[in-house]
N, C-alpha and C positions, 0 to 999 in steps of 0.2 A: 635741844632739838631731839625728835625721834627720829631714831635711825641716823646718827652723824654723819656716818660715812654711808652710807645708801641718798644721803640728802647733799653731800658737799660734790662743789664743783668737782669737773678733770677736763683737764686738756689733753684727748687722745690724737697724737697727733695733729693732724690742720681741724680737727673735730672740739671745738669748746661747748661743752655741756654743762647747766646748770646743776644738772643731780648725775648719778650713775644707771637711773634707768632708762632703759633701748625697748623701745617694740620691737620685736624681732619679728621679719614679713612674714604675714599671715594672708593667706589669698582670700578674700571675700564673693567675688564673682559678679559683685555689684556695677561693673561696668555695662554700658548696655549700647550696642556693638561697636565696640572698639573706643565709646565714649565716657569721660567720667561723668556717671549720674549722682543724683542728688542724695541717694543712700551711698553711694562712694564718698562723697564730700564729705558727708556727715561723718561718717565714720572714722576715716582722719584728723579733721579738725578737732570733734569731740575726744580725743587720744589725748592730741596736743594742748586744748584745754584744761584737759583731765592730770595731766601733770607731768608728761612723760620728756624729757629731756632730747630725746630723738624718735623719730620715725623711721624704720627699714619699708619703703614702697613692696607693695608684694609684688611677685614678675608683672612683664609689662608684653609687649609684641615689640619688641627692639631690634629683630633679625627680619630679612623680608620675607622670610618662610613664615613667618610668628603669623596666623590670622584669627584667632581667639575671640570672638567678638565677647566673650567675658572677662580681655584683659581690656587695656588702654592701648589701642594705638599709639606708639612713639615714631617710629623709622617712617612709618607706611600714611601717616596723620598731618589730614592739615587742620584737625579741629583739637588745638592741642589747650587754645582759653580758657578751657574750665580745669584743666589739670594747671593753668598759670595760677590761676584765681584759688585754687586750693594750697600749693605753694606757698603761695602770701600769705595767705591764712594760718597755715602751720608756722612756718619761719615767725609768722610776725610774734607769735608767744611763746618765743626764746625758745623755740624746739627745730632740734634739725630735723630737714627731709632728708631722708637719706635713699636713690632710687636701688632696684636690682636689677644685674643680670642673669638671665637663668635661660636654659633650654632644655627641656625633659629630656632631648636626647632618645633613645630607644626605650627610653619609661614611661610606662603608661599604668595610669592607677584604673582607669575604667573599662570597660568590657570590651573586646575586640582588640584589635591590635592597630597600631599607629600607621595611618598609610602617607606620612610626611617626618615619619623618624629619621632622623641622621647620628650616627654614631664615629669613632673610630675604626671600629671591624666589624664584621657582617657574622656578631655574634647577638644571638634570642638573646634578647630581655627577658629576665631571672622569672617576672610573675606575667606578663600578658606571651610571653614569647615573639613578640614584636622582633623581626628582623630589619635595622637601619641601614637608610644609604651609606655606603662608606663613605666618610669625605677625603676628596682629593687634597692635595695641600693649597690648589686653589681654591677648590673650598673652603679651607681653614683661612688662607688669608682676606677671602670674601670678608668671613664671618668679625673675623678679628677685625678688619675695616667697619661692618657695619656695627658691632657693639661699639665702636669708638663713636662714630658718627653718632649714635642714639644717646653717648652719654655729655658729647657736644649740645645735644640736645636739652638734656637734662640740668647742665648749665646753663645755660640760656633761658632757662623756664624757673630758675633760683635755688635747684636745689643744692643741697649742701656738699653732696658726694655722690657714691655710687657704691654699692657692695655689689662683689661675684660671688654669687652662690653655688661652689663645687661640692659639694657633701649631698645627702640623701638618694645617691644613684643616679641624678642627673649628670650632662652632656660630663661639664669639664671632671664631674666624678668619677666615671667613666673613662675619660682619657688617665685620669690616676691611679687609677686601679688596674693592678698583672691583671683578674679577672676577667676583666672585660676589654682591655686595650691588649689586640695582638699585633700590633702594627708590626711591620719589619723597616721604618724610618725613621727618621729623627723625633720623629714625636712617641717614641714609644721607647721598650726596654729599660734605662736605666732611671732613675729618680728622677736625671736630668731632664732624660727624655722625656718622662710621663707627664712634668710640670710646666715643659715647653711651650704650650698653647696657654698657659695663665699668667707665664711669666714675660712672653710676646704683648698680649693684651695689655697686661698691666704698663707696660714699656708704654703702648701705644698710645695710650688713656695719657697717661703722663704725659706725655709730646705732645697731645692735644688738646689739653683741657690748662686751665689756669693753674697755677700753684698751690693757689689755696685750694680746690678742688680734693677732698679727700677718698682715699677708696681704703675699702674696707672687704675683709675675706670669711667667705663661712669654707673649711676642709675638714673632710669627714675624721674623726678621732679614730674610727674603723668600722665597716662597712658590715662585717661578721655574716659575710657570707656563709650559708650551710654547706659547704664544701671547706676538704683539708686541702685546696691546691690553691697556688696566687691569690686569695683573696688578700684583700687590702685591710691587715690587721696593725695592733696599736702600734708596734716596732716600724713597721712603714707609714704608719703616720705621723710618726715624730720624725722621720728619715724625709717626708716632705715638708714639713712645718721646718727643717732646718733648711732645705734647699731655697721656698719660699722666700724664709725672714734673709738668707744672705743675699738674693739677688732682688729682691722688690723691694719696691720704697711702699710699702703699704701702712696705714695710720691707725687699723685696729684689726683682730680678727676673733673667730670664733670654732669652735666645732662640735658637727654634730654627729650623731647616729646613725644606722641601720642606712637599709639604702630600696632600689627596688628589688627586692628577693624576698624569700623567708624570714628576714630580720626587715623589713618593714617597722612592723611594731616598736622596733627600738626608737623608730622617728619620735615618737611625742608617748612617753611611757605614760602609765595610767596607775592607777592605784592599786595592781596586784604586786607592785613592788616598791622598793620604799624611796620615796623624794629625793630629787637632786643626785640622782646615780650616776653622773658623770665626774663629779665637782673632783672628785683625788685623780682622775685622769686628765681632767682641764690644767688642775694642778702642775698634773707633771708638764705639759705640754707647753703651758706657761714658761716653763725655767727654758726651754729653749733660745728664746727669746725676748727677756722680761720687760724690754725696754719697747716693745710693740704693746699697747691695749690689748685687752684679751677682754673678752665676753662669757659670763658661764649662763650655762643655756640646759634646758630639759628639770620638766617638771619640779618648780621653783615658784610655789602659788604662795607663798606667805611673806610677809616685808620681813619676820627672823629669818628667814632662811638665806636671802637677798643678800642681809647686810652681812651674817657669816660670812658668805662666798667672799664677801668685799674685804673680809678684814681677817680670814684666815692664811691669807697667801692665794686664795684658787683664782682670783680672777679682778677686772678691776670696773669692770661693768656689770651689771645684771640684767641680762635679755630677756623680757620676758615676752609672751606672745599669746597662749590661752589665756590666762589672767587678766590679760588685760580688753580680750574679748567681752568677759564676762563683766567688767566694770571699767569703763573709762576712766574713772574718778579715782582708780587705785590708788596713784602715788598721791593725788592731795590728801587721800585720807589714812594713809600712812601714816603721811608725812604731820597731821594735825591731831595724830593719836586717836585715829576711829578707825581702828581695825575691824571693831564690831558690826561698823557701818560700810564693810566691805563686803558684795555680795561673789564669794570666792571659784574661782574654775572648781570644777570638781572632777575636772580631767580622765572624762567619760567618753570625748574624741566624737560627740555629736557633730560639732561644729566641722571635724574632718570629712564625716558621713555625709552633712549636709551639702558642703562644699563639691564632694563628686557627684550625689545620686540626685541634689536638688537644685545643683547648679547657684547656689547662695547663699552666703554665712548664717548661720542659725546657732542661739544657745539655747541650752536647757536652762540656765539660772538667770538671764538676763533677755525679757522679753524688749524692752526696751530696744535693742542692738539696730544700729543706722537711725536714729530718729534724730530731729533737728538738736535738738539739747537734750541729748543722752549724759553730758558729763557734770551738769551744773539745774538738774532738772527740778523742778519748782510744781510740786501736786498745786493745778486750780483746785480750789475749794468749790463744791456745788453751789450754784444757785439755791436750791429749795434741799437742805439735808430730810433721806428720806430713814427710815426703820430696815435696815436690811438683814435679812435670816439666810447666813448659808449653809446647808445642809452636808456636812462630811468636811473632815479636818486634812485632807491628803491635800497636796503642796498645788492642785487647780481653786480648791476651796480656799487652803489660807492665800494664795498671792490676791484672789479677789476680796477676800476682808480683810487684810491690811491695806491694801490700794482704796475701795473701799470707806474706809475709815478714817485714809488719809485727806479723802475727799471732804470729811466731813460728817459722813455720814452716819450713824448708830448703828453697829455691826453686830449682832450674835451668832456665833458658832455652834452649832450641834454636831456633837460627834458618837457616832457608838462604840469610837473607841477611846482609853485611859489618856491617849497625848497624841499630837499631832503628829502629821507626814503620809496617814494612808500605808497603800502596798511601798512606797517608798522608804518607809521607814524602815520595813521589813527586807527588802532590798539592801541596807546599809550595813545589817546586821551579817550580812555574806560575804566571803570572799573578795575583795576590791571592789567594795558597795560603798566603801566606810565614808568617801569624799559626800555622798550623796545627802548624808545629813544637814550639808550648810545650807542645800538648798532649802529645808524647813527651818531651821535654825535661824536663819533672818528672817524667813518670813515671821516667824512665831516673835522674833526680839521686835521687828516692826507692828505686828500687832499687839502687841504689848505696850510700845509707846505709845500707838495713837488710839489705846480704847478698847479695843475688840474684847468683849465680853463668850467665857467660852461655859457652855453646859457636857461634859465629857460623858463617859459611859451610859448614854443614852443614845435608842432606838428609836429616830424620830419617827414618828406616823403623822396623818392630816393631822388630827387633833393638837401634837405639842408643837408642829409648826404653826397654826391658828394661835396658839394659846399667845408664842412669842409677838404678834402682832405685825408682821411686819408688812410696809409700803410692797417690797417685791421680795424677791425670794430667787437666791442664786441653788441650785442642785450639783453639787459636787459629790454623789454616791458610789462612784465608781463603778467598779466592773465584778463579775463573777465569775470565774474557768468553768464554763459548760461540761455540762457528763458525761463522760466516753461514751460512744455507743458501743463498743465491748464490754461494757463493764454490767452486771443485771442492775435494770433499777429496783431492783426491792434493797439493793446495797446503799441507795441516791442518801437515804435520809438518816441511816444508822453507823454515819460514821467510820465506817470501817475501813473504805479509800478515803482519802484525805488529796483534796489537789495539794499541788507542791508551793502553795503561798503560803497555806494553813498549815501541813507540814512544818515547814522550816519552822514556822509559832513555834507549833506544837516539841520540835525538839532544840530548842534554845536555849535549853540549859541539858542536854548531852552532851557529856566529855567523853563518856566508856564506850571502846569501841567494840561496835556490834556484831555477831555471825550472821551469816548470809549475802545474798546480795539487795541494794535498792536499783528499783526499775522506773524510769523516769521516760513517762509518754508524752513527745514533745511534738506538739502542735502550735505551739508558740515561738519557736526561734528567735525572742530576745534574748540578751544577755543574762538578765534574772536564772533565768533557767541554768546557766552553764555557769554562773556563780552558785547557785543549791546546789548542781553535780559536784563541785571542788567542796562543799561544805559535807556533802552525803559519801564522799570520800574518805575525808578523815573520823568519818562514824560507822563504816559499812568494811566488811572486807572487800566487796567487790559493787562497781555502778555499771548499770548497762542503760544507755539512750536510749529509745528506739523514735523511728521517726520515717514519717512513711513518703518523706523526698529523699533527693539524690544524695542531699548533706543536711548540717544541722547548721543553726545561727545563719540563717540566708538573709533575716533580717537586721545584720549583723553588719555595721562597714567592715571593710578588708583588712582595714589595720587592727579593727576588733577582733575581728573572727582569726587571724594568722593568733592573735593573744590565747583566744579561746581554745583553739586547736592544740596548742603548744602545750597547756594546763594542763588539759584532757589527757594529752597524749603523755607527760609526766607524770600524771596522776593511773596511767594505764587505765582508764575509764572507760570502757566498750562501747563502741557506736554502732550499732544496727542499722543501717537507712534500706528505705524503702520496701517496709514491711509494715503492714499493721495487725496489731493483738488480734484473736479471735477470741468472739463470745463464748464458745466454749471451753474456755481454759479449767484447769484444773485450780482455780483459785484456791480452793480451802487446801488442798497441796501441797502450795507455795510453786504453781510453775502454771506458764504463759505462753501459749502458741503463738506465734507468730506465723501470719504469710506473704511471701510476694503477692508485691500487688503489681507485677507483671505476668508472672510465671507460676503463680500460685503456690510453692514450693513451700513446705513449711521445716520452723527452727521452733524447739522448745528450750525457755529458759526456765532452769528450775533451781531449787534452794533459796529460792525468793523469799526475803524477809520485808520488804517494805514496797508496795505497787504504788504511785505516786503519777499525775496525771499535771502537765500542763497545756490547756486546752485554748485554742482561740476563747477570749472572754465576750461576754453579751455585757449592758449597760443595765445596772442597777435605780430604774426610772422609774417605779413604780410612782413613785409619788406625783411625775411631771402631770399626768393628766387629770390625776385627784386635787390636783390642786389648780388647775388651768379652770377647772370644773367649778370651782368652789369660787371662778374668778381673778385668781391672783397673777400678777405678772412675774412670770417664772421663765427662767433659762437653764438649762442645763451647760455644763463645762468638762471639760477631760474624761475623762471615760463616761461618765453619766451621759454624755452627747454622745460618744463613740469611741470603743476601747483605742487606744494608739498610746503614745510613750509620754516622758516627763518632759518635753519639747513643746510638743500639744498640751498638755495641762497648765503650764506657767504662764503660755501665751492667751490663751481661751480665759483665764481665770483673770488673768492682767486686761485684755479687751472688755470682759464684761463688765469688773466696778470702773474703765474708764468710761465706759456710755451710759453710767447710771447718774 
């Protein structure tokens, strides 16, 4: 067997599980109000046919404060049949449901502040500044009463358990943490005290729910708040992990990071640092009490990684939760030795961003995500296979010729550049870019199984798209960084500024570090950008931003940008906002005016050795209308339609060979 122990039973607790892997809850948002809809169902069921031995339910509305019309109604619901009927569905293919309780508490990830927050003390939330109600203790025993009733509930509807989730700066986090709990009663001050409201509940869960009924604990490993005072560091997480394991009858637990403050980011780490960064602290956490399941959890996208945690001592589960976004089918294809046929997270925290600003789970490597049979999906073959030409090899092109080609179809490739992936290729080569390669990487390994014939280092024009013959013609040419208007155009064509996509090319085999400063104009505010600054860093003595908003990475979610910021600000990386270059500068020089673009006020940066522009990009289309002209039926996809991110290009490229 692959993976022995990632693949063998465990009995955690009243929890009997076929394998060792847990989805650990991830929120979709897929509920449509207060109801489970049909990209909800999907999205579970396809988990649990996909291979996963349990399901953690992401939050739900289980308190009667909860009114979330993007969670599920529990407490507040009499339309609970399609959350029964999805139940039986998971349960029925040996996978547990496992529901959650959670209450953000005075946390708020989205703009504004919460005007239904309840807390322990009537202290700001670390990042929106949200002040909550205090609760009284009747309050607290409302709440403890209606979490029980909603997990009464939750038996009665089949599921397997229930997890509390105290870690990431939520409510009962909050109650845990000197930081934020200043109570002056029993539920505050000593370890006793601060665990009082979890270890009530859990009492009361007990006394009302069946035996078999299992619960299960997520408690933060430590919360690493940006202050030296009471925050909730690893010594007090172990000091609650032992209070916990001696008074609760709990059947598995886990922990995780950061919470809502500055340490945010620690929640779901990314790839500017290196996998599995919890596992020696899970470890120790473990020995507390060995004889409770333990879960290891944070950034753990590969099945070696999984089956280590399982077999070096750190844990006895592997939770996994991005990854399994990105493929449903993980653990069967683990488990049947097709890793290669794993289309992997790349732990880029899209799905996080999508989740607040879009209101809906979204990935960048798995367009597919919520469809009827995501886990077990079966390419229809076309009726009539046509000739298809798609123009440009960056990852909107290839997901459409390998889908495409999957279809049946006759696929050619043209690209003008030596190998696939586009601006994302170059993007991998930066800074915690490096995940981003899988997303071409399967595409390229599936166009290669089903056909996709490729012609590289050519410049297509009409002619060599006519020459290739094709029925239609997909346009994948991407995007171009338009030309400062500071900069003189008679500079436009002689190379001398360089945008910072062509840059990075261009210095990709520099190690020796450079004198002077590089000057990075950022009109762009992706990510890319603030991965070249950390690259132009370790070649430049000094980077200066400039950017003519209030901050930099606006397009940036907050768990990203709190990342980006942190970088920057360790790498001493100068950020300039809200000024932009004047055409007058002294370029041949080496220095750059700058002015407010409120108050006009100007800053000169000088000893400039590299001027470097990242501009809103335009679409590289020429070809759509010379070829609409000529007759052919042509679409354009990801940046070629309109510049936007690698979210938009997998799906755009995946939509189009599926209507073809």
């Amino acid at each position: 067997m692959n993976y022995p122990t990632l693949f063998s039973p465990l009995k955690a607790g009243r929890l009997v599980l076929r394998n060792r892997l847990v989805h650990a809850a991830i929120t979709t948002s897929y509920a449509k109000n207060g109801v489970v809809s049909k990209a909800f169902h999907n999205y579970y069921a396809n988990r649990a046919k996909g291979g996963a031995a349990a399901l953690v339910l992401e939050p739900t509305n289980v308190l009667s404060s909860q009114r979330d019309g993007r969670r599920p109604d529990i407490l507040n619901s009499t339309q609970l049949d399609p959350l029964c009927r999805l139940v039986e569905v998971v349960e029925n293919e040996d996978c547990r449901f496992v529901a959650q309780l959670q209450d953000n508490g005075r946390g708020r990830r989205e703009q504004g502040r919460g005007n239904a927050a309840i807390g322990p003390s009537a202290l700001p939330d670390d990042l929106s500044w949200t002040v909550p109600h205090v609760l009284t203790l009747d309050d607290i025993n409302r709440i403890i009463d209606e979490f029980t009733r909603s997990c009464l509930i939750f038996q009665n509807a089949g599921f397997s358990g229930v997890e509390l989730s105290a870690g990431h700066g939520h409510l009962f986090h909050q109650f845990l943490s000197p930081w934020s709990n200043r109570r002056e009663d029993q539920y505050a001050g000593s370890t006793s005290g601060r665990t009082l409201i979890i270890r009530q509940l859990i009492d009361s869960i007990r006394s009302a729910c069946s035996n078999q009924f299992a619960i299960g604990l997520k408690l933060p490993g430590a919360d690493t708040i940006d202050t030296n005072i009471d925050g909730l560091n690893f010594t007090e997480a172990k000091a609650i992990a032992i209070e916990i394991a001696q008074h609760c009858d709990i059947d598995y637990w886990t922990f995780a990071w950061g919470s809502h403050s500055n340490s945010l980011h620690e929640h779901l780490p990314d790839a500017h640092g290196a996998p599995n960064p919890y596992m020696q602290l899970i470890h120790e956490l473990r020995q507390v009490a060995p004889q409770i399941a333990t879960g290891a959890l944070g950034y753990m996208t590969d099945p070696n990684q999984a089956e280590k945690a399982l077999t070096d001592g750190t844990a006895d589960i592997a939770m996994l939760g991005r990854p399994l976004i990105t493929d449903a089918n993980w653990p069967n294809k683990a488990k049947s030795g097709k890793e290669a046929d794993i289309r992997y997270c790349v732990s880029c925290n899209t799905c996080w961003h999508m989740i607040i600003e879009s209101n809906r789970l979204q990935c960048d490597n798995n367009p597919r995500l919520g469809e009827v049979d995501e886990a077990d999906w079966k390419i229809e073959l076309a009726a009539s296979p046509k000739r298809i030409t798609v123009v440009g090899a960056g990852v909107a092109g290839m997901e459409a010729a390998w889908m495409a080609a999957a279809k049946g179809h006759k696929v050619s490739v043209l690209s003008k550049s030596d190998g696939v992936g586009g601006k994302t290729r170059v993007h991998a080569t930066l800074p915690g870019g490096e995940n981003l390669s899988s997303v071409y990487d399967y595409q390229l390994l599936m166009a290669q199984r089903y056909g996709v014939s490729f012609t590289f280092n050519v410049l297509a024009d009409l002619q060599s798209v006519i020459d290739s013959q094709p029925d239609e013609v997909i346009l994948a040419t991407g995007s171009s960084m338009t030309w400062p208007k500071f900069l003189p155009s008679q500079y436009q064509n002689e190379g001398f500024f360089l945008d910072l996509r062509s840059l990075m090319s261009e210095l990709a085999t520099l190690t020796q570090k450079q004198s002077g400063k590089a000057v990075i104009y950022d009109q762009d505010h992706t990510e890319m950008t603030y991965n070249a600054a950390e690259r132009l860093a370790d070649l430049f003595e000094e980077v200066v931003i400039v950017t003519s908003r209030e901050r930099i990475a606006s397009d940036v979610s907050l768990i990203a940008r709190q990342g980006v910021y942190k970088r920057l600000s360790q790498r001493h990386v100068q950020i300039i906002t809200l000024h932009e270059p004047l055409n007058r500068s002294a370029f041949e020089e080496g220095q750059l005016t700058l002015q407010n673009i409120y108050n006009g006020s100007e800053t000169i940066i000088d000893d400039i050795a590299v001027l470097t522009y990242s501009t809103s990009r335009v679409p590289n289309d020429g070809l759509l209308s010379k070829l609409k002209q000529q007759g052919y039926s042509v679409r354009a996809v990801g940046d070629a339609y309109a510049p936007r991110s690698v979210l938009a290009a997998t799906q755009e490229g995946y939509f189009a060979a599926k209507h073809i």
